[in-house]
Structure formats: structure tokens, C-alpha cells
N, CA, C and O atoms as a GROMACS GRO file, in nm:
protein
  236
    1UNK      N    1  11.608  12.549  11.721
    1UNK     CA    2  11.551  12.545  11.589
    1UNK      C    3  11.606  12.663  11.509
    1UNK      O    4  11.609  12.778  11.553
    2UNK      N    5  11.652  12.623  11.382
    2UNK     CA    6  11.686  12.730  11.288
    2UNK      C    7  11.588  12.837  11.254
    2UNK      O    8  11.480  12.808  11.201
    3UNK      N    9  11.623  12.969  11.286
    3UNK     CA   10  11.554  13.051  11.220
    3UNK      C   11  11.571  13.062  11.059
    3UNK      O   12  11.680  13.076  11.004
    4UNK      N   13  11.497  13.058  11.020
    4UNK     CA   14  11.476  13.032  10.790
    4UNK      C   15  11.455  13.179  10.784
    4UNK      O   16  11.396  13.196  10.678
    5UNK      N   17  11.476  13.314  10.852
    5UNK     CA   18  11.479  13.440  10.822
    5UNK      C   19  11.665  13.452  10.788
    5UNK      O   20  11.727  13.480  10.686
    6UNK      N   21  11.698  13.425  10.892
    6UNK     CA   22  11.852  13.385  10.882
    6UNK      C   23  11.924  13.353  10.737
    6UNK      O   24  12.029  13.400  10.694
    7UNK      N   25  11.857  13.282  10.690
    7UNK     CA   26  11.919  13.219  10.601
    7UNK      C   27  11.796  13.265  10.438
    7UNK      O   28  11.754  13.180  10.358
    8UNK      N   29  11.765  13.418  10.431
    8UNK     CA   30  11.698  13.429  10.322
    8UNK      C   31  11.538  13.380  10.308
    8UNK      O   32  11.481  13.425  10.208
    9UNK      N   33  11.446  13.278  10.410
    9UNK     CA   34  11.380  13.211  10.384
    9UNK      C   35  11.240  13.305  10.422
    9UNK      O   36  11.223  13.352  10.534
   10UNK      N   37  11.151  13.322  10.316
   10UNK     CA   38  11.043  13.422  10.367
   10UNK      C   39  10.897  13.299  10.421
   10UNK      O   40  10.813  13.294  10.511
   11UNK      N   41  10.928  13.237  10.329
   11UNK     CA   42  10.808  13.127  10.320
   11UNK      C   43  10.831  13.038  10.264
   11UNK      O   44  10.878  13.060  10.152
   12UNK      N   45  10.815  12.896  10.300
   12UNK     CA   46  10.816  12.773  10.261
   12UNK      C   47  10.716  12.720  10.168
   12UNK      O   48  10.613  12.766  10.218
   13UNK      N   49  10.682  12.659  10.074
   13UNK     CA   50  10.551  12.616   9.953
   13UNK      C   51  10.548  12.449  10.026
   13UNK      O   52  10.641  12.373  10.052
   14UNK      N   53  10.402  12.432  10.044
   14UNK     CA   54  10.408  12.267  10.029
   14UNK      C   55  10.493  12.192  10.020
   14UNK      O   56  10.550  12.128  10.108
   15UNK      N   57  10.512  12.194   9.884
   15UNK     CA   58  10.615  12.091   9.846
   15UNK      C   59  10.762  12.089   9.874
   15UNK      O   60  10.825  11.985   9.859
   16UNK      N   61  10.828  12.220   9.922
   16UNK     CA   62  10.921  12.224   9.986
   16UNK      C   63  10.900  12.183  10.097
   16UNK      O   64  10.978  12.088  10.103
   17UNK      N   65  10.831  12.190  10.221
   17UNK     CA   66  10.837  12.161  10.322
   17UNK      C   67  10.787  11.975  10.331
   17UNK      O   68  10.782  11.932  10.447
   18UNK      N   69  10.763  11.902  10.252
   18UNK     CA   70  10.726  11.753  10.228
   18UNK      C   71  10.922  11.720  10.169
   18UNK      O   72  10.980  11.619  10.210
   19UNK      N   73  10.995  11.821  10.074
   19UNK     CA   74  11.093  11.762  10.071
   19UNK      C   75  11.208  11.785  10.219
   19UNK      O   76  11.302  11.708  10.244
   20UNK      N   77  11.170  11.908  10.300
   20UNK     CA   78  11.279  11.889  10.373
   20UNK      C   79  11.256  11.804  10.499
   20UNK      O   80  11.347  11.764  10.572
   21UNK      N   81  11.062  11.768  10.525
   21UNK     CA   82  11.055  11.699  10.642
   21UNK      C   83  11.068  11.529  10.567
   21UNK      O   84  11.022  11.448  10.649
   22UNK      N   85  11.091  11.496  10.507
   22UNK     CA   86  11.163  11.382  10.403
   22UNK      C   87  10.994  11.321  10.358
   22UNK      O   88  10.935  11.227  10.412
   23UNK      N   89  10.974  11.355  10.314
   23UNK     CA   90  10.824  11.351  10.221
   23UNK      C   91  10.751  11.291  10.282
   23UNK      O   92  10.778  11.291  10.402
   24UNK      N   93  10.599  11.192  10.234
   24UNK     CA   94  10.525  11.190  10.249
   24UNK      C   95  10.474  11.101  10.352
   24UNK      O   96  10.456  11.160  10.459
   25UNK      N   97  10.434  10.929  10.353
   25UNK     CA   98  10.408  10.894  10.464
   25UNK      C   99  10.529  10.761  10.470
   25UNK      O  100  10.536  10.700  10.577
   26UNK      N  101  10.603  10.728  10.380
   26UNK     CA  102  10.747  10.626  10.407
   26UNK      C  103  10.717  10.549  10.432
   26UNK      O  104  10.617  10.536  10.503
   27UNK      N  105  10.797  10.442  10.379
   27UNK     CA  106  10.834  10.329  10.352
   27UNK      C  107  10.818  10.228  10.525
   27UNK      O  108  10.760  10.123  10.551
   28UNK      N  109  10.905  10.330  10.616
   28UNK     CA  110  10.901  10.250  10.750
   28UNK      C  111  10.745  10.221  10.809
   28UNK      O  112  10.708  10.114  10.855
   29UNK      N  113  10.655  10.354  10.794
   29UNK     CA  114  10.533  10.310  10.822
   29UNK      C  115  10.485  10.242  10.747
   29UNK      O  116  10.403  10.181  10.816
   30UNK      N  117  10.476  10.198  10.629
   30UNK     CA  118  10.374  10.106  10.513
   30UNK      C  119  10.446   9.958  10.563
   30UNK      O  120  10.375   9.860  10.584
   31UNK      N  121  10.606   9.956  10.582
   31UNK     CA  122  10.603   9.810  10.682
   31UNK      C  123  10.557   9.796  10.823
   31UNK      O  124  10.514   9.688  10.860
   32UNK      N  125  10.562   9.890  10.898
   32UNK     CA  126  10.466   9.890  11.031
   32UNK      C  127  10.332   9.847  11.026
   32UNK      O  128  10.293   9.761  11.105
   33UNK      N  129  10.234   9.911  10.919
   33UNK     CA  130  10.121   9.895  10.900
   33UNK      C  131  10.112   9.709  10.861
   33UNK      O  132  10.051   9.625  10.928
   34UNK      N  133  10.181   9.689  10.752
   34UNK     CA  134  10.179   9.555  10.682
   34UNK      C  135  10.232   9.466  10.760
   34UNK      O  136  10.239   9.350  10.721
   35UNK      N  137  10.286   9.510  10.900
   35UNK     CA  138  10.384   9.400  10.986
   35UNK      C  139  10.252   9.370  11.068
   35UNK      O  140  10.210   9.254  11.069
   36UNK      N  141  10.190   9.465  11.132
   36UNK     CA  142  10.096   9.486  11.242
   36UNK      C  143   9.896   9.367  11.159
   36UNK      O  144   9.821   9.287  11.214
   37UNK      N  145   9.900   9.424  11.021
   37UNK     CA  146   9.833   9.338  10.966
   37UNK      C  147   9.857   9.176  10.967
   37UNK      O  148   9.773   9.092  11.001
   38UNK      N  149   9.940   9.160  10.938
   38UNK     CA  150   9.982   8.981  10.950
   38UNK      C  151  10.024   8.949  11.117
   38UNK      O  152  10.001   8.837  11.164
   39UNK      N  153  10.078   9.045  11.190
   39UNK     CA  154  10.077   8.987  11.338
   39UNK      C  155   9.923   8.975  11.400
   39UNK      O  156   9.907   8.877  11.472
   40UNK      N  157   9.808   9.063  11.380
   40UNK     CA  158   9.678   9.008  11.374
   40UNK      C  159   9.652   8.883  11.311
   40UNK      O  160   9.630   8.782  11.377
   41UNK      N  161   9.653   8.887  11.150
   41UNK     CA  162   9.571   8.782  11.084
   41UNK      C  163   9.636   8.623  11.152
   41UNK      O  164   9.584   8.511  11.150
   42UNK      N  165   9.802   8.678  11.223
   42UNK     CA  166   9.828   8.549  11.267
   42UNK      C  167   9.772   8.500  11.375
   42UNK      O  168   9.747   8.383  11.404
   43UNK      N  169   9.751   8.616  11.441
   43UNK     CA  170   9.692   8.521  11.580
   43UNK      C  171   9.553   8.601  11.603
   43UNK      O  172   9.540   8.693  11.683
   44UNK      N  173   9.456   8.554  11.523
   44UNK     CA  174   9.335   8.649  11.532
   44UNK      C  175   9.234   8.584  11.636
   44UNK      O  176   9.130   8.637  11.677
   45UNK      N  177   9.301   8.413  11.686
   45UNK     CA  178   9.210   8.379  11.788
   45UNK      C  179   9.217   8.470  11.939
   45UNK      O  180   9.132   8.516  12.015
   46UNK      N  181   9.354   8.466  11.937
   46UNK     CA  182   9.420   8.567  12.115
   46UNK      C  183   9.336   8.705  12.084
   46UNK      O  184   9.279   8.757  12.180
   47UNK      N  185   9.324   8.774  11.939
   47UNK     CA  186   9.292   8.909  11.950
   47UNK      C  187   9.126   8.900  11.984
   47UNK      O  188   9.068   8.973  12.064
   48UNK      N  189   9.054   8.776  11.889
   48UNK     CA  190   8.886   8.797  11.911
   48UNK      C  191   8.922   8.829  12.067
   48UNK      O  192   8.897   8.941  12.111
   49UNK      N  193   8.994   8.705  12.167
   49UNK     CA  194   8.970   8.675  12.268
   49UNK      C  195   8.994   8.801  12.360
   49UNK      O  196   8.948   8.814  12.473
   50UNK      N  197   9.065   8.881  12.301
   50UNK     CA  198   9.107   8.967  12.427
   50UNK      C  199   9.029   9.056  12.360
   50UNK      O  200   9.006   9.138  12.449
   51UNK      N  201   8.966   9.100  12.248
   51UNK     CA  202   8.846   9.150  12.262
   51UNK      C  203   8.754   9.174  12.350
   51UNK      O  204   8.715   9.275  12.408
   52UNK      N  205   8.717   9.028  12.352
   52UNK     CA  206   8.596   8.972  12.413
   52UNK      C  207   8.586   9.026  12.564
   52UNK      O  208   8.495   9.079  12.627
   53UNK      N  209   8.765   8.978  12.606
   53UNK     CA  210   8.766   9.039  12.773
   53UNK      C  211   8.783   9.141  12.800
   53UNK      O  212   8.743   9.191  12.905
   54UNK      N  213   8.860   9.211  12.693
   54UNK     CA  214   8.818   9.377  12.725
   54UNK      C  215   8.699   9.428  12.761
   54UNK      O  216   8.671   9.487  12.865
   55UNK      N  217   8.596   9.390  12.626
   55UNK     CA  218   8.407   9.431  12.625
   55UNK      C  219   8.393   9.368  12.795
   55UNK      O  220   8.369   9.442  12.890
   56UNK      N  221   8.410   9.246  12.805
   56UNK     CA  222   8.317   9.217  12.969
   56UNK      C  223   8.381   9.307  13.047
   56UNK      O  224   8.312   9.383  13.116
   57UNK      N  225   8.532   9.316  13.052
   57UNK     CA  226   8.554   9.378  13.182
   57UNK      C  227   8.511   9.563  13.193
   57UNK      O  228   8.547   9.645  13.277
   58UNK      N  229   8.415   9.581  13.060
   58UNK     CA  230   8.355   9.683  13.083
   58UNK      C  231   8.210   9.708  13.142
   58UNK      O  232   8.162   9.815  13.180
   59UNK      N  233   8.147   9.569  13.140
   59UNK     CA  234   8.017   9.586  13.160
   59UNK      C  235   8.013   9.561  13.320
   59UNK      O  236   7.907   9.569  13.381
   0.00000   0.00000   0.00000
């Protein structure tokens, strides 16, 4: 890991450190999230179901 003393750096502000870790929460997760939503709503009978067998195989 770069030392940022090295190179002039005393302290980083917020908003610098959101631009160099490439900002905020991206594009790849908001399609992960929106992929993972419709792979549920598609098969929401398998998910109740394995719900269901999860809960028993706890009791």
C-alpha cells in the first residue's frame, strides 16, 4: 500500500476519498440488487418453499 506521506498527502476530505475509492455505491451493485429482486419475484414459489424447510428443519 502506498504511503500518501510520500507523495505530499497529510489528510484525505470525504469527498476525496469517495473519488479515489471510485464513489459511492455503483452501478454494478444497483444491477445485483435489481437482478436478485426479479430472480425472487420469479420463482417466489421455490423461495416460500425453501423457507418453509429451512423454519422446520429448525424446530
Amino acid at each position: 500500500m502506498k504511503n500518501l506521506e510520500d507523495y505530499g498527502v497529510q489528510t484525505l476530505e470525504s469527498e476525496e476519498v469517495n473519488k479515489t475509492n471510485g464513489g459511492g455505491i455503483g452501478i454494478g451493485t444497483v444491477l445485483a440488487i435489481i437482478g436478485a429482486g426479479i430472480y425472487v419475484y420469479n420463482n417466489w414459489d421455490d423461495f416460500v418453499e425453501g423457507v418453509k424447510e429451512g423454519y422446520a428443519s429448525t424446530q
